[in-house]
Steps between C-alpha positions, in 0.01 A plus 500: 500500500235722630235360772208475422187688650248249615137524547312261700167456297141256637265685235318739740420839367785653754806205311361624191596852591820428631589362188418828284662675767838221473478546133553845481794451818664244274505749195636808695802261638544297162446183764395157386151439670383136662160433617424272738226289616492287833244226565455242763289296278738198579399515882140546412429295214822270473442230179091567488487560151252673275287327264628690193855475549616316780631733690391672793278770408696783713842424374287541112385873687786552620712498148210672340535763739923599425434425140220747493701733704819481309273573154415774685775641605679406102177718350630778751827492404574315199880635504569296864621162579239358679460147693247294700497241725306319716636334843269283715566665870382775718512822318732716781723210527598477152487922446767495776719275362509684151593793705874458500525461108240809463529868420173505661184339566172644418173386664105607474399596779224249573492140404219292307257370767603733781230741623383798252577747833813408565765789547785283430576112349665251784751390201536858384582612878707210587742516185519866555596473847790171430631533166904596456391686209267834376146420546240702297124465629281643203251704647300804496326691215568425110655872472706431746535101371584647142786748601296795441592718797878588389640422848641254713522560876786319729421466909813645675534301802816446776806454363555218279164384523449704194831489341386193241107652462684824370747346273159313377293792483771736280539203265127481447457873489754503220379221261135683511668838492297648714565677852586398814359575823690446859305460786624526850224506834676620810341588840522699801541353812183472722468806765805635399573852622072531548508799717735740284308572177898630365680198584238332353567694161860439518491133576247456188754686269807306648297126449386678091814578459662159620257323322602667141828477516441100569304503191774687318769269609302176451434595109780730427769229409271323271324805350855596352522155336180533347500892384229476273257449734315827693497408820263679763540466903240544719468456889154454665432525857312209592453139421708373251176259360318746511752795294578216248118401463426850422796500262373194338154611387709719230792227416585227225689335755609520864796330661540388813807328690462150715814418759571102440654385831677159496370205661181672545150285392194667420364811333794814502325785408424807660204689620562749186530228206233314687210813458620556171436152373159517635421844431717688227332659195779379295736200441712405785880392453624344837872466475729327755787605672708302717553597833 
């Protein structure tokens, strides 16, 4: 039975997109997709009723809102097996416990009611930075929303950091057939060799050098298991953020791997994922990777 890929929907504008974006996800994968809606109305409103129905008049928006959504999402793609619910509890809390039972999880990347500047959603941040499983923040332009760029690009971190995010990324590069682009950052030590201008040159060639052949080894194995899909490496002196927002701005998709240690509470995600779910141009896919 294949899991299904669930979106957590509040009927903002940014939900709404995340479900167009989920629909077409779903259809590429041949995945069944669930929508989800969490509300507190039960703390805030507990029995105070409405005086149309007699019941309380967020659980009534609440419904309206998945049932709306899943129409949507059944307009979008009328060949998919689409389901709704609704579960009275905070929204990260029940997103992370879908997680293990998920292909992935797909957020907006701003909430209904949060502020109109905000870079990034406090349930969209906090799922991505928890769940066990894939998490896709929908964000960025609609060309780059609506898969028209033709590329995915994969962050090429330390060792197996990125192992999972590349499996991830070649699987998602070959159900859109498009390319695939491999991004490593590396940098030079600080002051090293300063005051012999040939040293310098050398040492910059020998950390390129070391530097490729890490990108070539961290993609190579999967690459041959997925042969249809043209794979480009590229290695960028500098920042990784930075090298993988710049790769972004032209991308349908870019992955990034999050280390999940054991035992450990709290947000686990690095400074990398972290500017490119507040900044990218694009869709974000944060996958884990235990340590």
């Amino acid at each position: 039975m294949e899991l299904p890929l669930v979106v957590g929907v509040d009927g903002s504008d940014s939900s709404l997109e995340a479900v167009d974006w989920a629909v077409d996800e779903a259809a590429r994968h041949g995945l069944p997709l669930r929508l989800v809606h969490a509300s507190r109305w039960e703390r805030y409103e507990g029995a105070r009723p409405s005086f149309t129905t007699g019941r309380p008049s967020e659980e009534i928006m609440a419904k309206h809102i998945a049932a709306s959504c899943a129409e949507r999402a059944r307009r979008l793609g009328p060949e998919l097996k689409v389901s709704s619910e609704v579960v009275a509890d905070d929204a990260a809390a029940v997103l992370l416990n879908t997680a293990p039972e998920s292909f992935a999880l797909v957020t907006g990347s701003r909430g209904r009611g949060e502020i109109a500047g905000t870079l990034l959603g406090s349930v969209s941040l906090t799922v991505a930075a928890r769940a066990v499983c894939p998490v896709v923040v929908v964000r960025g332009g609609e060309r780059n929303r609506r898969g028209s760029c033709g590329r995915v690009v994969v962050g090429v971190g330390e060792g197996a950091e990125s192992s999972a995010a590349v499996r991830f990324a070649f699987r998602e590069a070959e159900a859109r057939g498009c390319a695939l682009h491999a991004v490593r950052a590396w940098r030079r030590p600080a002051h090293e060799h300063a005051d012999q201008p040939l040293v310098v040159d050398d040492a910059v060639r020998a950390h390129e050098e070391q530097a490729s052949a890490r990108l070539t080894e961290a993609t190579r194995d999967t690459a041959r298991e997925h042969p249809r899909v043209e794979v480009h490496r590229r290695t960028v002196e500098g920042p990784a953020h930075r090298a993988l927002l710049e790769a972004a701005a032209e991308a349908d998709l870019v992955v990034v791997g999050a280390l999940r240690r054991h035992g450990r509470f709290g947000l686990q995600l690095g400074r990398v994922a972290h500017a490119l779910l507040h900044h990218s141009e694009c869709p974000v896919a944060v996958v884990p990777q235990r340590a």
